[in-house]
N, C-alpha and C positions, 0 to 999 in steps of 0.2 A: 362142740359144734353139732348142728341140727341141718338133716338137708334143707329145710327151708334155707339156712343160709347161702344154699349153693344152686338151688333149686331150677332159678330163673338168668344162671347166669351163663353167659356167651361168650364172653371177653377175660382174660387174665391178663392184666394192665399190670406192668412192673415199674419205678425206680430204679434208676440202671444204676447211681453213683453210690456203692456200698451197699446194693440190696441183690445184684445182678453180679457185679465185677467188684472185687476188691480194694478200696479204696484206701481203706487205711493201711494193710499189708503191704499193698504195691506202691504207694506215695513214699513211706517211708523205705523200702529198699532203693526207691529213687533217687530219694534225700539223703542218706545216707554216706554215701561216698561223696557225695556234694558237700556236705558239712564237715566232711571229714577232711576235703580239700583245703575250708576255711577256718579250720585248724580252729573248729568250735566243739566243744567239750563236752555240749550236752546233749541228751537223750531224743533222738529221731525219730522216734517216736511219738516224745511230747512236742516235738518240732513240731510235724503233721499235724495233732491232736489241736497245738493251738491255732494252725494254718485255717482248720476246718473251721474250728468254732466261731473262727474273727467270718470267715467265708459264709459261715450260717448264720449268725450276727446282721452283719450288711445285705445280704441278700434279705431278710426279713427286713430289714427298716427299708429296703426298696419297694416293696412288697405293701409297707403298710403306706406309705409314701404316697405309692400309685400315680406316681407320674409316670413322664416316659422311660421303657424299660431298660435297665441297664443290663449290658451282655454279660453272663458266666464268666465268660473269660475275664472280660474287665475289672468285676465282682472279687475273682479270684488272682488277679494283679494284686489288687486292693488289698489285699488280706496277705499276700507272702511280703510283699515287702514292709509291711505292718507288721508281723513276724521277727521279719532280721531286723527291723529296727529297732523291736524291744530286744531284742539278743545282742545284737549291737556286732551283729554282721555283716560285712561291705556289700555288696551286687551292684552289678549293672541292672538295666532294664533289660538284657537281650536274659541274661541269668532270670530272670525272674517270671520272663517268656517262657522260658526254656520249663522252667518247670511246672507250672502251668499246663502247660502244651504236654506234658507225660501223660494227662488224667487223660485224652485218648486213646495211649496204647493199653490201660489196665485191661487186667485179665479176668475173667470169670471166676469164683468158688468154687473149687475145686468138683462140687456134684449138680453145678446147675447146669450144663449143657444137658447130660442124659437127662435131670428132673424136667426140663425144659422138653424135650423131646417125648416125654412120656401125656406133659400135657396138652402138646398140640396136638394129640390124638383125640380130645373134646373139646378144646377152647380154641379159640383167634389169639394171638398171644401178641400184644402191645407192651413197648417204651412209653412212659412221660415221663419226662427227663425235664429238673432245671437246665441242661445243658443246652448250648447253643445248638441252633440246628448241622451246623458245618463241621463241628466237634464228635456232634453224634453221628452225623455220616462217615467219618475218618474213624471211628470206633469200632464200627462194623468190619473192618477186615480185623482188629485186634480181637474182640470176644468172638468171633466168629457164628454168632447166633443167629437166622435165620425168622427175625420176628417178621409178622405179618406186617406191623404197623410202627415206626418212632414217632411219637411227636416231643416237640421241645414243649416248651411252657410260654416263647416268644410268639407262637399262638396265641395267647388269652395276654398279653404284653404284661404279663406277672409272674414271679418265683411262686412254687407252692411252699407252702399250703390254702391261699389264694384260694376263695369259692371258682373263679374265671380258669382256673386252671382246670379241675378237673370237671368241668361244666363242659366247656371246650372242648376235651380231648373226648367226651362221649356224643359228642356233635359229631366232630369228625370221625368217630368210629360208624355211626351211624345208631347206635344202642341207647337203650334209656338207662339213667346214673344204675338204676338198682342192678341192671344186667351187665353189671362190671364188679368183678373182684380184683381190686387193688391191692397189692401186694407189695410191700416195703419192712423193710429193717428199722425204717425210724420211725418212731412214735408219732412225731408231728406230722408226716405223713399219711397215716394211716388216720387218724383224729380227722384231717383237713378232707381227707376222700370220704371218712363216712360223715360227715358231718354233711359236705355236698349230695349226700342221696348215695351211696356207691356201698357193696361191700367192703371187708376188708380183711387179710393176712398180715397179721405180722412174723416177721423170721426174727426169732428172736434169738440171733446170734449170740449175744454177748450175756446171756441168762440175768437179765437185768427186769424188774419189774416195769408193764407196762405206764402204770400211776395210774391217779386218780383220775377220770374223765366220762361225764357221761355216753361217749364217744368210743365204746371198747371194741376191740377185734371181734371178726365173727369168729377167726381161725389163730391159733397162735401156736408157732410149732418153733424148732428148733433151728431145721433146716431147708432148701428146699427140694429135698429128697422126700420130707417128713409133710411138705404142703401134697407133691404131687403121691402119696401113698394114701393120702385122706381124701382127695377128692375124682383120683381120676378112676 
């Protein structure tokens, strides 16, 4: 990293689903007793894992689609009970509500409230979130984080990594794309932000390489204890 990377920027714009609040950790402890009710056999993890990916899947062919947007929640309807269907697990639709409706109350990683508090000491600290906006309002008493700004992506009526999405949320911030460091755990994320004009961090939780893309991180650390030790 180079301060030019950082140099001009105002804003630290976060990913709240698995880059802010624990996503996979907290799903699957959810899941967990839930499937265990349903006297299904396998791993709650891989449960979660494939919940995500069918959720990441459909949200991007909505995305590339670019018709009228369809809600996170609904998105993620879509994807659990696609789930038990390949698993070949009963539900109702209130069951499928139900867990859906958890991704609310997840919790923070264990060091990003202090990391967080350490960099509103120089940045405006912003949410864009694919999540619905009424989702991410009922979130805020669960992380209990204090950002300046959420916005959802039902702004720019597109899932990121959508150019409209983070064009949008630098409109609304009021800053130009470059005076935004974006910050995400997932790759596509961070690709879709710098690619729009934006910095970019990745937390590179799962010590996974980032691949190949002309599109690289300004910042790539571990944790975000390890972003706000580097730049604040």
């Amino acid at each position: 990293m180079t301060d030019d990377a950082i140099k001009d920027v105002k804003v630290c714009m976060f990913d709240q689903y698995g880059t802010v609040v624990d996503m996979q950790g907290g799903l699957t402890a959810i899941a967990t007793p839930f499937l265990q009710k349903k006297g299904w056999k396998g791993n709650p993890n891989s449960f979660v894992t494939w919940w995500r990916r069918n959720h990441f899947e459909n949200s991007m062919i909505d995305a590339l689609l670019h018709k009228e947007h369809t809600s996170y929640r609904e998105i993620g309807q879509r994807a659990v009970a696609h789930v038990m269907d390949r698993a070949g697990i009963e539900y109702t639709r209130d069951e499928v509500r139900y867990l859906v409706g958890e991704i609310e109350k997840l919790k923070p990683f264990p060091e990003v409230p202090e990391a967080l508090a350490r960099l509103r000491t120089r940045y405006r600290l912003v949410v864009l979130s694919n999540g619905d906006p009424d989702m991410l309002e009922t979130a805020k008493q669960y992380h209990k984080i204090p950002f300046d700004q959420v916005i959802s992506v039902a702004e720019a009526n597109s899932f990121k990594p959508h150019v409209a999405t983070y064009t949008k949320a630098a409109e609304l911030c009021g800053v130009g794309l470059d005076q935004i460091l974006f910050v995400a755990n997932h790759a596509f994320d961070c690709i879709g932000a710098k690619a729009a004009g934006m910095r970019t961090a990745f937390i590179d939780r799962r010590r996974r390489p980032f691949g190949e893309t002309p599109y690289q991180p300004d910042i790539l650390v571990p944790t975000m204890a390890d972003l706000a030790d580097a730049i604040v």
